[in-house]
N, C-alpha and C positions, 0 to 999 in steps of 0.2 A: 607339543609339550616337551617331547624326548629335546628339541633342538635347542629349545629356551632353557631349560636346563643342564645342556652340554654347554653352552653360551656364558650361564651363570658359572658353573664350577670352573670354569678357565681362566674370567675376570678375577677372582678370588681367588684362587691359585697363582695368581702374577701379582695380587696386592701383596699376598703374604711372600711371595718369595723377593719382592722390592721391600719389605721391611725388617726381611733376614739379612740382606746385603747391606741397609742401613743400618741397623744394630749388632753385626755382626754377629749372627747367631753362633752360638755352640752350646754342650751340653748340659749348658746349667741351666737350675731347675728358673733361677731369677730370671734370668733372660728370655728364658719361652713364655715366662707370665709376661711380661712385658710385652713380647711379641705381639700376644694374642689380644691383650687389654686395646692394643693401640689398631689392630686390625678393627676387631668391633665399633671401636669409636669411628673407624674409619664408614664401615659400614654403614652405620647409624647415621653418619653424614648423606652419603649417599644414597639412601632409603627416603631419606626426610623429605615430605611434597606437599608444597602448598594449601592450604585449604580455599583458596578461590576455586583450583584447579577440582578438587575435588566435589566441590558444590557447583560448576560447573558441567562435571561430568554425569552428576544424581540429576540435575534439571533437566538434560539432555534426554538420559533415560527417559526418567515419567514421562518427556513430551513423546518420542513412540509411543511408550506404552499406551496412552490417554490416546492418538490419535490412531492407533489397531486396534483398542477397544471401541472407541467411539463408532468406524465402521461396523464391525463387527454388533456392535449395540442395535445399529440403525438396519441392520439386513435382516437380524433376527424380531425387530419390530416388526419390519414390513410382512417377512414370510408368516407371523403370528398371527397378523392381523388376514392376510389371505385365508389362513386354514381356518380361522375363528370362524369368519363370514360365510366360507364355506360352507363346514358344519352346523351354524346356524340356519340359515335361508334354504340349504339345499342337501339334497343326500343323492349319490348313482341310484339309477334304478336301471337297470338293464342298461348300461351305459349314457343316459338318457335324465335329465335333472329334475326333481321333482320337485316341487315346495309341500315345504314343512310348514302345519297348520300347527304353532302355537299357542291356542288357544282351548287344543282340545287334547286329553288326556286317555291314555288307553289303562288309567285307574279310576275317573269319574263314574263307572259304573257301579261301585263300588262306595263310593260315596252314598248317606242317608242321614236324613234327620235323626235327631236321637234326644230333643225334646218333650217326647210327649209324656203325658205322665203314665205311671204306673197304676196299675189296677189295684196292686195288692201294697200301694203307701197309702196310710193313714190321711185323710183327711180331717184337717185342723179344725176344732171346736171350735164356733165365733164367739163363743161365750166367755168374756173376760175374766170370770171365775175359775176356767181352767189355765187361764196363763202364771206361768213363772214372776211374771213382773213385766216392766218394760222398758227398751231399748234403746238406749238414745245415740246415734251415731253420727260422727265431726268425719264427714270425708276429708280426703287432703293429695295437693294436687291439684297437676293439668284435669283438666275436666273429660278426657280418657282415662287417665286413672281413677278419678273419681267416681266414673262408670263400672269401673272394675271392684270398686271399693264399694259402692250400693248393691251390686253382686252380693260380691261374699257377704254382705251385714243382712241381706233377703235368708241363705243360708244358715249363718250364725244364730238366727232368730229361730231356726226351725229349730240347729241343733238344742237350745237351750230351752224352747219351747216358752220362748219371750213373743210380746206384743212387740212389733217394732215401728218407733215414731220416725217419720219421714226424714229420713235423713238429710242434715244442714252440708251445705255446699262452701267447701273454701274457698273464700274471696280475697285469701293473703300472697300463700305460698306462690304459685306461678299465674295460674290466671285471673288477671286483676279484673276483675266485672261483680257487678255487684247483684247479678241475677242467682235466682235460688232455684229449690228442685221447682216449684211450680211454672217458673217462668222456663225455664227450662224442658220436662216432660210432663207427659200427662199423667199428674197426680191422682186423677179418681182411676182412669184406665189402669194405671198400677194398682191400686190399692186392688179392683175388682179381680184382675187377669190373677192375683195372688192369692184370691181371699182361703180356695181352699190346700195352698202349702201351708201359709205362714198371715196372723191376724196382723193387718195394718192401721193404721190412726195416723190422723194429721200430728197432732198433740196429745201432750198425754193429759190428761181429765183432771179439771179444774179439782175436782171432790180427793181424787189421787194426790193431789200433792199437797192439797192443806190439811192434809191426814198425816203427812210426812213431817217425824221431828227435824231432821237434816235433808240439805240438798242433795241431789241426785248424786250417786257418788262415781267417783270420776275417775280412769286407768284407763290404762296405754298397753294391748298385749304385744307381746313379740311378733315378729314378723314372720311369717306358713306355722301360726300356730295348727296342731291337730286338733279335732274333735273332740280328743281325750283333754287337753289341756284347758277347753275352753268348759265342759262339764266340770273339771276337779277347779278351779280357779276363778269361773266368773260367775257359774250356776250359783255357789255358797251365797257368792256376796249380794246376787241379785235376790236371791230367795232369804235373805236378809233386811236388805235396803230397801227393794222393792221395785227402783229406779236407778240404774245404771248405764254410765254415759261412756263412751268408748272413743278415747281420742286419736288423733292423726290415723285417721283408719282406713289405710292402702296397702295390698297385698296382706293380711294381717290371717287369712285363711290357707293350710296348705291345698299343695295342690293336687297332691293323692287324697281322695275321697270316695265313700262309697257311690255305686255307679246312678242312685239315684239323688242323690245329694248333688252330683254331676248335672243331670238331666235340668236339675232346680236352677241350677248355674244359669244351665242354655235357655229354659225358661223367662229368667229373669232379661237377661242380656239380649237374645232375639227377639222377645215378645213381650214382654211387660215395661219396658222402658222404651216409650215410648214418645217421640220430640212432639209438642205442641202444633198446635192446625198451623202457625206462622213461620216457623220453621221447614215444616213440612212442604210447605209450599214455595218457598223460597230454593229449600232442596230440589225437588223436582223443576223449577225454573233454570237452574244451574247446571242439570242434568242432561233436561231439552235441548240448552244450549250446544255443549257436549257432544249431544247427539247429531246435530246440524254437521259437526266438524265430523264426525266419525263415528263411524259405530260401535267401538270399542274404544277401549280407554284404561288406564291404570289409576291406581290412586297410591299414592308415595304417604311412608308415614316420618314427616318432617324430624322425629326423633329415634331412629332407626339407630341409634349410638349403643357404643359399647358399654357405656355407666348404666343406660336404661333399659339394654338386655339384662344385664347381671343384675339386677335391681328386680329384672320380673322372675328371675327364678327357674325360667324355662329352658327350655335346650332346642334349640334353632336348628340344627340338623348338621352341623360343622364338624362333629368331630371330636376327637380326643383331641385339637388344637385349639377349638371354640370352649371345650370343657377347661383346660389349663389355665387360658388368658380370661375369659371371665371369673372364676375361682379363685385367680390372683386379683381381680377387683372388689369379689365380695368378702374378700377380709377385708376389706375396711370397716367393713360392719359386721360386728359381733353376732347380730342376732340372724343373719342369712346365713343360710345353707352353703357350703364352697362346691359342692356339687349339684345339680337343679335337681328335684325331688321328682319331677315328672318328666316324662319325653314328649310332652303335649302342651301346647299354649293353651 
C-alpha cells in the first residue's frame, strides 16, 4: 500500500508541475485556480473506467465466491450427515458401539393412564327433568377435528348441565362424504360408556319441540372459550330457549381445564368413541398387514403444518421460536390465543 501511494503522489506531482510550465505559473491568485481546475479535470479523465470492466470484474468475484462456498457447502453436508448417523444409530460404549433402541424410553415408566373417573364427580341424573335443556352441536372439519370437536361438545354438556343430541358430522367444509356420527361410530356404545358423566339422546323429543314457540336457537362461540364464559353466555340462553344449537364447533373449548373435566376429555376420546364393527375390522386388516412387513411402524399425520398447529392452540415443544412463528399465524384470527393456553396437546 506504502508503494502505491508513493507511485500515485509522484504521477501528480509531474501532472501539476507540466501544467505550471504550460500556464506559466506565478503568484497570482487566477492562475493557481486555473492550475488546479484543469489538474482535476485532468484527474477525472484518468480515474474514469468503463462499466463493462467493472461488471466484469463483480462476475468474476461472485464466481470464487459461489465456487468456495459451494465446496465448503458440500463438506460440511457430508461431515453432518456422518455425525447425524452417528449419534442416531449408535453411541461409544467402552470404545465399542452400541445400538440405540428407539423405541424405548427411559421416561415410559412414568407414563399412566389418567382416564378413569373419580370417585368423588357427581354422577349425572338420567332424568330429563334435571337437565338445563338440550344440546345441539354442527361439528366442522376434517373428521380429526371433528373428533376433537365431539370431545369438547361431551364436556360442554357437563359444564352446562345440558342433554346433549348426537352430534351432526360436516360433510362441506374438508371432508366430502356423506357418512354421519352413526355410520361412522358406535352411537349406542357412546351414548352408554357416557351415561353416568353426561345424558345423551339421538334426538331431541318429538313432545320437546312442538312445545317450542321458536326454533332451536342457533350461535357460534369463540374459539378456547372457558368454562366461565360458556355458564355466563350460553347457560341464560339455553335455560331460556330450551334448545340450543352450537355452530362450526372445533376447538371452541379451552384447553386449561379442571383436572376432571380433563379426565372426561380422555374418556371421551379413548373410550367412548368408538369406529363401527366395519371399520374396525378393516382397521385391524390393514394392521395385520403392517405387521407381515414389520413389527413396528409409525404413523405420519398428513397435516402436521404450521396453519394447523397454530389453529390447535397447543405448544409442540419448540421453543420460544415455535411460540413467535405460530403467534404470528394466529393473528389472523381475532378470536385465538397468540400464545397456546396449555403446554399439553
Amino acid at each position: 500500500m506504502g508503494v502505491a501511494k508513493a507511485w500515485r503522489f509522484s504521477v501528480i506531482s509531474a501532472n501539476l508541475a507540466l501544467l505550471q510550465q504550460q500556464n506559466g505559473y506565478n503568484n497570482n491568485t487566477g492562475s493557481k485556480y486555473d492550475v488546479v481546475w484543469r489538474w482535476r479535470s485532468l484527474a477525472l479523465q484518468r480515474r474514469k473506467i468503463p462499466w463493462s470492466l467493472i461488471c466484469g470484474l463483480m462476475l468474476f468475484a461472485l464466481g470464487l465466491i459461489s465456487l468456495f462456498t459451494g465446496h465448503v457447502a458440500s463438506d460440511l453436508e457430508w461431515y453432518s450427515q456422518r455425525l447425524v448417523k452417528r449419534s442416531l444409530y449408535s453411541k461409544l460404549n467402552g470404545g465399542r458401539r452400541a445400538q440405540i433402541d428407539i423405541w424405548k424410553s427411559k421416561y415410559s415408566k412414568y407414563y399412566y393412564g389418567c382416564s378413569e373417573r373419580s370417585k368423588k364427580l357427581l354422577v349425572t341424573v338420567t332424568s330429563g327433568r334435571s337437565s338445563n335443556g338440550y344440546l345441539l352441536i354442527a361439528a366442522s372439519g376434517g373428521l380429526n377435528q371433528q373428533r376433537t370437536g365431539i370431545t369438547d361438545a361431551v364436556v360442554v354438556a357437563r359444564i352446562l348441565n345440558a342433554t346433549l343430541v348426537v352430534p351432526e358430522l360436516d360433510h362441506n367444509s374438508y371432508w366430502k362424504d356423506d357418512s354421519d356420527f352413526v355410520n361412522i361410530f358406535d352411537v349406542d356404545w357412546f351414548i352408554n360408556s357416557l351415561s353416568k358423566d353426561v345424558n345423551i339422546v339421538k334426538r331431541v323429543p318429538d313432545k320437546v319441540m312442538r312445545s317450542m314457540e321458536k326454533p332451536p336457537y342457533t350461535m357460534r362461540v369463540p374459539r378456547k372459550s372457558t368454562p366461565e364464559y360458556y355458564l355466563d353466555q350460553v347457560l341464560p340462553i339455553l335455560l331460556r330457549r330450551r334448545v340450543v344449537q352450537l355452530t362450526k364447533f372445533d376447538y371452541r373449548l379451552a384447553n386449561d381445564l379442571d383436572v376432571e373435566l380433563q379426565k372426561l376429555r380422555c374418556r371421551v376420546n379413548y373410550h367412548a368413541l368408538r369406529f363401527t364393527k366395519p371399520i374396525q375390522k378393516l382397521g385391524q386388516k390393514l394392521v395385520m398387514r403392517m405387521r407381515k412387513t414389520a413389527k413396528r411402524f409409525i404413523a405420519v399425520h398428513l397435516r402436521f403444518e404450521p396453519d394447523m398447529l397454530a389453529f390447535s392452540g397447543c405448544y409442540y415443544g419448540g421453543g420460544d421460536k415455535e411460540r413467535d412463528e405460530l403467534g404470528e399465524i394466529r393473528k389472523r384470527w381475532a378470536t385465538l390465543p397468540v400464545r397456546p393456553l396449555s403446554l399439553t396437546t
